[in-house]
PLY file of the C-alpha trace (Angstrom):
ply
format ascii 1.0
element vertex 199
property float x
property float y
property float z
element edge 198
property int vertex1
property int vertex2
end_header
-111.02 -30.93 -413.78
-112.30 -29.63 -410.38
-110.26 -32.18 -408.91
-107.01 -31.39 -410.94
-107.67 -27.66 -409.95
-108.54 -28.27 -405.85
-104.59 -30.13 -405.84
-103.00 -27.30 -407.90
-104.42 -24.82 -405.52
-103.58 -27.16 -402.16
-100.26 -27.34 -403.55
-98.88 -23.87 -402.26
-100.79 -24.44 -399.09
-99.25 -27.32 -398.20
-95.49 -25.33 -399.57
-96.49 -22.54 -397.17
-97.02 -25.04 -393.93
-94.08 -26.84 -394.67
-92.11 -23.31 -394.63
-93.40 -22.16 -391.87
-93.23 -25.62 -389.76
-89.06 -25.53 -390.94
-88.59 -21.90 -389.60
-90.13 -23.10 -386.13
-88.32 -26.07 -385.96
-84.76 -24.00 -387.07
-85.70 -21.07 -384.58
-85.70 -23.84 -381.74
-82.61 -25.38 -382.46
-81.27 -21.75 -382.15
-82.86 -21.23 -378.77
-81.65 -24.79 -377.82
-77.84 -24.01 -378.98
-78.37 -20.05 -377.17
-79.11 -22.60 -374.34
-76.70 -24.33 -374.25
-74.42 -22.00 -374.77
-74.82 -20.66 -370.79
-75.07 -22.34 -367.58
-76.94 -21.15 -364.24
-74.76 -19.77 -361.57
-76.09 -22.76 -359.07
-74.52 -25.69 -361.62
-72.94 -28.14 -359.07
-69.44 -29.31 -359.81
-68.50 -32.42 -360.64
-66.54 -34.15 -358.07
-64.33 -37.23 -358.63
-62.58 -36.15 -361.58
-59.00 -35.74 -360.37
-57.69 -39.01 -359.68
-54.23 -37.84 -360.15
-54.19 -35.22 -357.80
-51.32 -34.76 -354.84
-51.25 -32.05 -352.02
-48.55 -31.40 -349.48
-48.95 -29.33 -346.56
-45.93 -26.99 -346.78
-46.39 -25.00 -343.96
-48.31 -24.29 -340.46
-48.32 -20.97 -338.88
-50.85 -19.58 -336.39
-54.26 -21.65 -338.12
-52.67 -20.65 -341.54
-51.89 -23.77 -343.89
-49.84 -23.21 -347.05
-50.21 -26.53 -349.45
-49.10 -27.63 -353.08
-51.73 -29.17 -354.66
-50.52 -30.67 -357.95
-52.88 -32.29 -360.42
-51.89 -34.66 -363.01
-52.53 -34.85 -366.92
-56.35 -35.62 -367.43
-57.22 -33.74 -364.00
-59.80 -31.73 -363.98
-59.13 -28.83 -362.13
-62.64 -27.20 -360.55
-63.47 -30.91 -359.30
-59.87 -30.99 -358.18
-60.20 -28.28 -355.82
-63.96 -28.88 -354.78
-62.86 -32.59 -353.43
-59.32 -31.23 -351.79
-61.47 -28.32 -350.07
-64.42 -30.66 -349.21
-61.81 -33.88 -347.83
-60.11 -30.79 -345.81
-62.78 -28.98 -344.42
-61.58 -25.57 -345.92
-64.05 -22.22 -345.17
-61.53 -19.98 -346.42
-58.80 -19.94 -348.56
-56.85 -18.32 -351.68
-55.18 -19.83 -354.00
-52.84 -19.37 -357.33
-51.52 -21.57 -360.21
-49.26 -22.18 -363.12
-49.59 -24.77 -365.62
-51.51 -25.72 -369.18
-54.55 -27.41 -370.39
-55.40 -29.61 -373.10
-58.65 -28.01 -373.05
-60.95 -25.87 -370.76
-64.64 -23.77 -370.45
-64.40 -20.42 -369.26
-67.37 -17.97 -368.68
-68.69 -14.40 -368.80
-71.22 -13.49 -366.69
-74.41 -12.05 -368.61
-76.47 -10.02 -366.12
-79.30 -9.38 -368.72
-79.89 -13.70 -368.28
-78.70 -14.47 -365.01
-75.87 -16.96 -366.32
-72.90 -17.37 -367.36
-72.21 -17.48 -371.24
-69.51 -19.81 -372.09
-66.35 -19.85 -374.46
-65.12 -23.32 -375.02
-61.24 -23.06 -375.90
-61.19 -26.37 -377.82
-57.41 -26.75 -377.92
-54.20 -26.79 -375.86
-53.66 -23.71 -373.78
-50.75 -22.36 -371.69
-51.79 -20.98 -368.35
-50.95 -17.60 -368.16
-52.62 -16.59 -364.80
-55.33 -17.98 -362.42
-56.49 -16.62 -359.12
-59.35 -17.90 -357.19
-60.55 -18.61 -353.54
-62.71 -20.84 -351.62
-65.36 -20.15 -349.50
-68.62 -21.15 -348.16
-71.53 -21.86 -349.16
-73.82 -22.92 -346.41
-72.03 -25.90 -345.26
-70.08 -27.18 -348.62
-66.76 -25.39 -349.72
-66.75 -23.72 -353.06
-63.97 -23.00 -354.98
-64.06 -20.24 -357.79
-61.42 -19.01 -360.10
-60.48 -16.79 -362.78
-58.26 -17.61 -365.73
-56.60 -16.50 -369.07
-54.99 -19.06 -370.89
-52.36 -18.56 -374.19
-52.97 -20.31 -377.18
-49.90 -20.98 -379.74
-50.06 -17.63 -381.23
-49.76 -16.09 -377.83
-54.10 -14.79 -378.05
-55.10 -15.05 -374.58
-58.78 -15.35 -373.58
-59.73 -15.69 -370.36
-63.08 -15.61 -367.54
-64.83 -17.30 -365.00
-63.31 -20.89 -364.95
-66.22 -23.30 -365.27
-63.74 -26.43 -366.24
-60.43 -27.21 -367.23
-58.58 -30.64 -368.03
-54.84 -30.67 -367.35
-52.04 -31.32 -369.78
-49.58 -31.46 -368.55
-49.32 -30.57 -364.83
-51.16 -27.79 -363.01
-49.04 -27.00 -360.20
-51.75 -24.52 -357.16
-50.58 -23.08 -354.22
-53.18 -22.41 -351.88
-53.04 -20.68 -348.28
-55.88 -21.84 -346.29
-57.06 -19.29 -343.05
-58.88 -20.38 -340.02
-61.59 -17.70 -340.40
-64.36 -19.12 -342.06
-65.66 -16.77 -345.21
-69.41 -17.62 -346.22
-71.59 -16.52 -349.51
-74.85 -15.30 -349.67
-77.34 -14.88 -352.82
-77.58 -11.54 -353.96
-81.22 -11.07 -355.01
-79.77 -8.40 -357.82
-77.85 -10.11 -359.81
-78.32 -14.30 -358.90
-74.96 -14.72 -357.66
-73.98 -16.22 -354.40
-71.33 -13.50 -353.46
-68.98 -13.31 -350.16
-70.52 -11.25 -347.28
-67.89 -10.61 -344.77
-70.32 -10.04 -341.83
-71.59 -13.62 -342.10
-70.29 -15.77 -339.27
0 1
1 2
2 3
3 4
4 5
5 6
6 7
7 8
8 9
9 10
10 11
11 12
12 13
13 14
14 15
15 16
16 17
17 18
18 19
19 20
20 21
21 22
22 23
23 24
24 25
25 26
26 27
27 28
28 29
29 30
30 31
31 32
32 33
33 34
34 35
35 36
36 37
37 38
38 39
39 40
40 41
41 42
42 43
43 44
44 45
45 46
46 47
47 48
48 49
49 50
50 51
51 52
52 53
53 54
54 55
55 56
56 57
57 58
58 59
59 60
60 61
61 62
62 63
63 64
64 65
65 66
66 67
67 68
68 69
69 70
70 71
71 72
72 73
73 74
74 75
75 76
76 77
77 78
78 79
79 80
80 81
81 82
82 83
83 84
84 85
85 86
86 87
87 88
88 89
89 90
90 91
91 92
92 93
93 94
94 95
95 96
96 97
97 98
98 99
99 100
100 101
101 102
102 103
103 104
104 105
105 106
106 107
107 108
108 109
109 110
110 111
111 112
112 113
113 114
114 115
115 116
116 117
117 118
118 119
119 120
120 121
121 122
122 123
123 124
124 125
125 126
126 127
127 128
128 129
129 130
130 131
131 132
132 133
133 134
134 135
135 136
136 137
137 138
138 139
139 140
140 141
141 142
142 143
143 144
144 145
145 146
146 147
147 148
148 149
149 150
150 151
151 152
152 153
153 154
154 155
155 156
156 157
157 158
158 159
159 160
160 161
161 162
162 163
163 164
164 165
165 166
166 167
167 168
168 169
169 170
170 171
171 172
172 173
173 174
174 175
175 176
176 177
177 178
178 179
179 180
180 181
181 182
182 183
183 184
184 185
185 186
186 187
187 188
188 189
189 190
190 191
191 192
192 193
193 194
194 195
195 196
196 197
197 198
């Protein structure tokens, strides 16, 4: 009887550990997705991952380069940019572009964590406007842009582009100056920002 009565009584213990051991594990996958769900400022960009890229220099005027850099279905467009600026030894430049994606990342900048939150837009999108520069950051060239894409309906969203795979052109035309522009981390928010007075 004792024995029948010490398992009847274990019984809710053991319910009660087993509750609290799934709330844990379910309030860490939550943390984990939250997690995943932003990326630091510092990421590196992957590079390689335009293949089908082309670039013509369309004009030369005084150090000033205008190009057409025009990147292929598949593309993807921040690595696009980081290996054209890298190959060309670009410290300055601005850029715009027309085009669509089949599918693309784009980012708001949360100030309370120090990252960027990102919105996946997990279908094709039509280009509406993107604007973005390069600059430097100690010795490598980083490009950064801003987007807002269309879906069918017309919604636009739009933010900090983090990636972006082309479908089906992406046609950028970027002016590239012979002043070099260089970043600097700004201890209050995280960010590498331009500083002007850097030489």
């Amino acid at each position: 009887m004792n024995n029948l009565y010490s398992q009847l009584t274990l019984l809710p213990v053991l319910a009660l550990v087993l509750f609290a051991s799934m709330r844990e594990a379910k309030a860490q996958q939550r943390a984990g997705a939250q997690d995943e769900a932003y990326i630091s400022p510092s990421a590196p960009v992957a590079t390689g991952k335009a293949p089908g890229m082309k670039v013509r220099l369309l004009s030369e005027n005084g150090g000033v380069k205008s190009y057409a850099i025009i990147l292929a279905k598949g593309d993807e467009v921040m690595s696009g940019l980081t290996d054209f600026a890298r190959q060309n030894k670009v410290a300055s430049a601005s850029f715009t572009a027309i085009g669509a994606f089949s599918h693309a990342t784009v980012a708001w900048f949360d100030d309370g964590r120090k990252e960027f939150r990102l919105i996946p837009i997990k279908q094709q999108a039509e280009l509406t406007s993107m604007v973005g520069n390069v600059t430097l950051s100690g010795e490598q060239a980083v490009a950064h842009a801003h987007v807002s894409v269309a879906s069918s309906d017309g919604t636009v969203r739009g933010g900090h582009l983090i990636d972006a795979y082309v479908f089906p052109t992406l046609e950028v035309f970027m002016t590239v100056y012979p002043t070099a522009l260089h970043k600097q981390l700004d201890d209050a928010t995280g960010l590498k920002l331009i500083d002007p007075s850097l030489k």
